[in-house]
N, C-alpha and C positions, 0 to 999 in steps of 0.2 A: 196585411200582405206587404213584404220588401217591399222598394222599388223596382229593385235589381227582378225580382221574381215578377213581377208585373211588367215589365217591358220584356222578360223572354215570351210570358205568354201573348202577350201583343208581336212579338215578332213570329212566334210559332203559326198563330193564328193567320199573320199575314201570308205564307208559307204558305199551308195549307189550302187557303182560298186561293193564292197565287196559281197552284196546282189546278183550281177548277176552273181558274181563268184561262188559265193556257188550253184550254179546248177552246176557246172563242178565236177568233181571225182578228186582227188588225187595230181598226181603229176601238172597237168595242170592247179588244180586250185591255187594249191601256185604258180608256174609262173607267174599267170595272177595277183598274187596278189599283187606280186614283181616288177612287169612292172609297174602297178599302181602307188604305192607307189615311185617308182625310177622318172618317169614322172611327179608324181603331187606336192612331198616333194623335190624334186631336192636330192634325197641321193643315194648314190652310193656302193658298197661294196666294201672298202681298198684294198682287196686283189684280182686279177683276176687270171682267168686259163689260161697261155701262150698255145697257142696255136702249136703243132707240125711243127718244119718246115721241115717237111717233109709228106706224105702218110704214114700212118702205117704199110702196108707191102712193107716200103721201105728197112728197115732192113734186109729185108728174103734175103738169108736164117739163116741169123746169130743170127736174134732176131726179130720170127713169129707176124704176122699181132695181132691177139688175145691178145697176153701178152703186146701190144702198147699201145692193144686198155682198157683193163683192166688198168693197170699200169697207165695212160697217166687222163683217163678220169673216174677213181671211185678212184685211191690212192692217184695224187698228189692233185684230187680234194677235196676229204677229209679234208688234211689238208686244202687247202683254208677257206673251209667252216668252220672249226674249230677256224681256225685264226679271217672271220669275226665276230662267235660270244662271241669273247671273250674281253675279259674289260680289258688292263693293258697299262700302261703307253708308252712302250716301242713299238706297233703297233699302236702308236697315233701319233709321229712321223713323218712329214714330210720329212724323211729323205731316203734315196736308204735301199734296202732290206739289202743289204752286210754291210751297218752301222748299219742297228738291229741287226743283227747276232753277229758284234764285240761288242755289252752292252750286249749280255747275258752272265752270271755269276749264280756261284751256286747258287743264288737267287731265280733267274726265276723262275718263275711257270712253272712245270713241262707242264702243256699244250703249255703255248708260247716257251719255247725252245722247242717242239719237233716237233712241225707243222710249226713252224717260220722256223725250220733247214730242215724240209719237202719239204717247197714250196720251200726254196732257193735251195737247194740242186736239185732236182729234172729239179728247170727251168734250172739250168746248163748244169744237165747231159743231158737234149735230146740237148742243144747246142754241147754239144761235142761228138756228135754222126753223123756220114754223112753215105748215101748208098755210097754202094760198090757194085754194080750190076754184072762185068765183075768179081767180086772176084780177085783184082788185089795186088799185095803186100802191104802194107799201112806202109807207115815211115815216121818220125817225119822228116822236112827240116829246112834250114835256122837258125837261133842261139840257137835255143831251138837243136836242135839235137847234134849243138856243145858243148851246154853246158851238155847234158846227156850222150857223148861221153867222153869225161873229165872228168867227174866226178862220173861216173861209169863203164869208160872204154871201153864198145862197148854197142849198142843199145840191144844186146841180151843180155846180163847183166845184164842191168837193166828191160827188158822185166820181165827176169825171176825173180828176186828178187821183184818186183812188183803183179807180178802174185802171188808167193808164199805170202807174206805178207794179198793177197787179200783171196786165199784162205784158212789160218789160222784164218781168222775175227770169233770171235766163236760166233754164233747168228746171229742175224743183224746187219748191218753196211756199212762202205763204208772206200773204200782205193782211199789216194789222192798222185797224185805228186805236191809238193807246195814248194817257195821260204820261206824258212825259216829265221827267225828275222836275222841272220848272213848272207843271201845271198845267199845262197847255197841251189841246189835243195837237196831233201827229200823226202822219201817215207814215207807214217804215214796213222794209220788210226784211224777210230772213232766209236764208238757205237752207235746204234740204228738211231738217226736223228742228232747227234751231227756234225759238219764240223770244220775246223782249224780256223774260224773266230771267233769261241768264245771264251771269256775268260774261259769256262772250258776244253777247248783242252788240249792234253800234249804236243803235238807240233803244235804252231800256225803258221803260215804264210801267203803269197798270193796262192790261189789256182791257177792250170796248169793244173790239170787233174783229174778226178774223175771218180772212179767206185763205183754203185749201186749194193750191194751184199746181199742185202734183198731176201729173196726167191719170193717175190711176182715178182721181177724183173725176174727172169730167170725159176719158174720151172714149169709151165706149160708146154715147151719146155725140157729142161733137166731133170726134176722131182730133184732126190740129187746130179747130177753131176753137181758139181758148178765147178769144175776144167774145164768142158768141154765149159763150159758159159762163164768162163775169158780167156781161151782160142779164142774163135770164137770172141769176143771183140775186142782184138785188130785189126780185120779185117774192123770195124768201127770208130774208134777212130776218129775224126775230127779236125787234126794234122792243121788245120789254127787256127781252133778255139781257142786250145791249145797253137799255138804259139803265137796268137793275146794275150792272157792272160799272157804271158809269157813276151811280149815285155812290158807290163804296169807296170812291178815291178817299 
């Protein structure tokens, strides 16, 4: 069979079923239209939604089932959806998410850095988040702890210069712990969707740790007490995850 003869009947077909989709209402019927098309055109959407490795009210009591299930499943989704409809060079790519992030430059279309910085940012941070059910003390082990021992002297030290940095972020944004081009950890942060992988960072490096300090992340639960939100944080931090990213410098 052509090509040419093989892509009308794929488009006829689309047609057709289109037709029985259009008795459906709403959200169900772009689903069913998206299945179609994915099944019959072999095409796929670039970007997908990671799924939580976790229950959403695995965080409780630290970070409530709702603000999971919001946060997780309408914001980081967003940007996905954003990313698939959008046309640039830079999410054409066959390359890891964390190599798109390091070619954006104050170039970027504002769309592709901020949902680019969205999904990546985001599929991280539920990585570095684990339950704590027993609410048991939570501290960083093994070289990552020596190395934040060193070089900021004791673990509550840097807790709290951390803490502090996270909640001066004026707006939105996110505060990172990251190995900086000289080596050396760092605390820094970014505005809006931006992270240290892009070339418009003021301080770039490998990311170790990331807090989400967008309100959407915390204030259904705290409402303005963002102090009280990077507080209870650290109760979940997922200090292998951290170290595992820590040991890849």
């Amino acid at each position: 069979m052509s090509d040419n003869r093989r892509e009308f009947l794929k488009k006829s077909a689309l047609l057709g079923l289109g037709s029985i989709a259009g008795s459906l209402l709403g959200e169900t019927k772009i689903n069913a239209l998206n299945t179609v098309e994915t099944n019959l055109l072999g095409t796929e959407p670039a970007f997908t939604l990671p799924p939580l490795p976790y229950a959403y009210d695995a965080l409780e009591p630290f970070i409530d089932k709702q603000t999971m299930e919001i946060h997780h499943d309408k914001h980081h989704k967003a940007y996905i959806d954003k990313l698939n409809g959008a046309d640039n060079n830079i999410l054409k790519l066959t390359v890891s998410d964390e190599q798109k992030c390091k070619m954006v430059s104050a170039d970027t279309p504002a769309l592709v850095r901020n949902n680019l910085g969205g999904h990546f940012n985001h599929s991280l941070f539920w990585q570095l988040l684990k339950p704590n059910p027993t609410q048991a003390p939570n501290l960083p082990a093994s070289k990552l702890a020596e190395a934040v021992n060193q070089q900021y002297k004791s673990f509550d030290d840097f807790k709290r210069e951390f803490s502090d940095k996270a909640l001066k972020i004026f707006g939105s944004g996110w505060c990172w712990l990251i190995i900086d081009e000289t080596k050396k950890l760092r605390i820094t942060t970014t505005a809006n969707q931006d992270n240290p992988l892009m070339q418009v960072a003021a301080d770039k490096g490998q990311i170790v740790l990331a807090l989400d300090v967008w309100e959407h992340a915390y204030y259904l639960k705290y409402q303005n007490k963002r102090a009280d939100y990077i507080n209870n944080w650290w109760n979940i931090v997922n200090w292998q995850k951290a170290e595992e990213l820590f040991s890849a410098k």
